[in-house]
N, C-alpha and C positions, 0 to 999 in steps of 0.2 A: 234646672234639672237636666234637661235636655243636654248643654253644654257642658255636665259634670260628666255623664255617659259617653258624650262623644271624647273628652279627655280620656276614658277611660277603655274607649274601644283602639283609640292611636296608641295607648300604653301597652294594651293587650295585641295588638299586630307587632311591633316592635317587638314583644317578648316570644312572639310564636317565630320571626323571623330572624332571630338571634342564633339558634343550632341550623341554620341554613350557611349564614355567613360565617359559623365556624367549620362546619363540616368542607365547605369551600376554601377557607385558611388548610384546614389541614392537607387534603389535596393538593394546593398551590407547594405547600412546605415537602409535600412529597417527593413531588414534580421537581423541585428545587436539587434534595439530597440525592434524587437519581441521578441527575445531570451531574452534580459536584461527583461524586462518585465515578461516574464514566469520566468525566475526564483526570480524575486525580489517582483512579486507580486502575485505570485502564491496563496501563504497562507492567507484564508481568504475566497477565494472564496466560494459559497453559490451554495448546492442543497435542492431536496425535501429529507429532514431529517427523515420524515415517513418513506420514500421509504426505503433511507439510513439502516434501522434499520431490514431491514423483513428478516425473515432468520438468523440471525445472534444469537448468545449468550450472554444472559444477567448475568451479575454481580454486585453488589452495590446495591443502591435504586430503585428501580422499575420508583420509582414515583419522581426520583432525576430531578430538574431546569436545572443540567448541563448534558447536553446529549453526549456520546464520543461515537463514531464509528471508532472501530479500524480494518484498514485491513493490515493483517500481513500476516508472511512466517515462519513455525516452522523452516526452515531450516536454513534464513537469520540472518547473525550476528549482523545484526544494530538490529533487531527483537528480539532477546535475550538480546541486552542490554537495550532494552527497555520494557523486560517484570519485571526487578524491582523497574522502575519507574512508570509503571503503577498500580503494587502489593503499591507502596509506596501512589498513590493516591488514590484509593481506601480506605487506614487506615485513610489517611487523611482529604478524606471529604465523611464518610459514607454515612450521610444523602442528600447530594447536587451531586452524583455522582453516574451518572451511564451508565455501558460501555456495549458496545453490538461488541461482536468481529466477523469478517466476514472475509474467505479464500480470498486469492491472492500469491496463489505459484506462485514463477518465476520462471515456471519449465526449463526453458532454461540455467537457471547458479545453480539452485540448484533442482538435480534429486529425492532425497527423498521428496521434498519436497506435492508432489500432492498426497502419498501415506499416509502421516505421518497427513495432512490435512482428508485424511478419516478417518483415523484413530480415529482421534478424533471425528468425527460424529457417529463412528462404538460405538464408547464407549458414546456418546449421547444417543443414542438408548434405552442404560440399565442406563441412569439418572447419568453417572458421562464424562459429556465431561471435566467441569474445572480441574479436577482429571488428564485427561488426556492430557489435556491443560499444567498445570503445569508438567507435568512428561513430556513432549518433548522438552519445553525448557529448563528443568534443563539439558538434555542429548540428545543439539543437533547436537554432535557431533556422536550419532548413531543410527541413525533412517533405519536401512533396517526391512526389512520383521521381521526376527527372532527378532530383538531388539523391535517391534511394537506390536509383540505376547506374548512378555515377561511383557511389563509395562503392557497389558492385564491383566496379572495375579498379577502385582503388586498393581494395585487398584482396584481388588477384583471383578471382573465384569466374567461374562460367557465367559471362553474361545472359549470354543465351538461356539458360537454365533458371540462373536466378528470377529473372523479364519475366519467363511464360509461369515461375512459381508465385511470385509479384501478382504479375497481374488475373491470375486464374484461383488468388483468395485460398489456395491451397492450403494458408495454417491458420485460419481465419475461423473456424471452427474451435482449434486449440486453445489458441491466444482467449475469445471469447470464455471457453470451459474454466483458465485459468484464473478470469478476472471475474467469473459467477462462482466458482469455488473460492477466492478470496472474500468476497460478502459473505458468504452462508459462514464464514468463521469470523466475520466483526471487523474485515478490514475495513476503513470507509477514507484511507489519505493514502498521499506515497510521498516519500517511500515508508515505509511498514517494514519492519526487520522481527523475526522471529530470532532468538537466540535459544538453544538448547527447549525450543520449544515454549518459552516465552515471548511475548508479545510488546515491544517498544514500537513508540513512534519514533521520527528521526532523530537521530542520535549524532551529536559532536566525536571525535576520535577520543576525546576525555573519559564522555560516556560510556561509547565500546571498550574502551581501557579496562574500567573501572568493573565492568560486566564482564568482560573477558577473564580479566585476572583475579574475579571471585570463582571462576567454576573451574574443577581439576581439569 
């Protein structure tokens, strides 16, 4: 008798602990569709594009239909491979393009990166940041201090000037503001391109193509 009951109290925990382990499935399955979703429908998403743009560096047409808001990382590899796809669209579609690049060092996996970011504001200052834009990705394999003082002088800008903007953190503020305004809108990789106020990850020049040549 005894052993009939106790069959029938392991029957009865089992059936009380069944809506635990479902309620736990559905969670798990939640958990799941969230993820697949953030990544499969990530791109695309829509912010204020004005915003998108303030601060940032213009290139291309001013008054270009297709809008690109690029946030990159001098230091990031995927970010170098896509600075000749971006150089490629640009020749591309002079007139219908135009790019506004905005800081996001991810100074946690790459250390020059938040230095090499002023850097190139240090050289905005005396009217050549693209100058120094391109000279960091072509060599960003050496971005310290000394290598950062040297492009200084390779695109022709005031040493002196640049040195004491360099080393006195003077856009070290910006850059920061730049890369805590990219999170507060779901950036979290580089490069990150906003198009017309959409949101893609890195993108082959097929891709930009094919986005470009869908919007007037």
């Amino acid at each position: 008798m005894s052993k009939l009951k106790q069959i029938k109290s392991s029957s009865n925990t089992g059936s009380e602990s069944s809506p635990i382990y479902t309620i736990l499935a559905i969670l798990v399955g939640l958990l799941v569709i969230a993820i697949l979703y953030s990544i499969f429908f990530n791109s695309g998403s829509s912010v204020d594009f004005d915003v998108l743009e303030q601060g940032g560096h213009v290139e291309g047409n001013p008054d270009g239909s297709v809008r690109i808001v690029e946030f990159s990382d001098f230091q990031c590899p995927a970010c170098g491979g896509a600075y000749p796809v971006v150089k490629r669209v640009l020749a591309e579609y002079p007139e219908k393009v135009k790019i506004t690049y905005r800081h996001f060092p991810l100074t946690s996996i790459h250390p020059y990166a938040q230095k090499a970011a002023e850097a190139s504001e240090c050289a905005a200052d005396q009217g050549k940041f693209w100058e120094m834009h391109d000279k960091l990705f072509e060599n960003q394999t050496a971005l310290t201090l000394p290598d950062l003082k040297a492009y200084a002088s390779e695109i022709g800008i005031n040493v002196d000037e640049f040195n004491s903007c360099l080393e006195t953190g003077a856009h070290a503020a910006n850059v920061a503001a730049s890369a805590s305004y990219a999170f507060s809108i779901g950036v979290n990789s580089t490069p990150t391109f906003f198009i017309n106020g959409e949101k893609y990850s890195n993108l082959s020049f097929e891709q930009f193509k094919s986005v470009i040549d869908s919007k007037q």
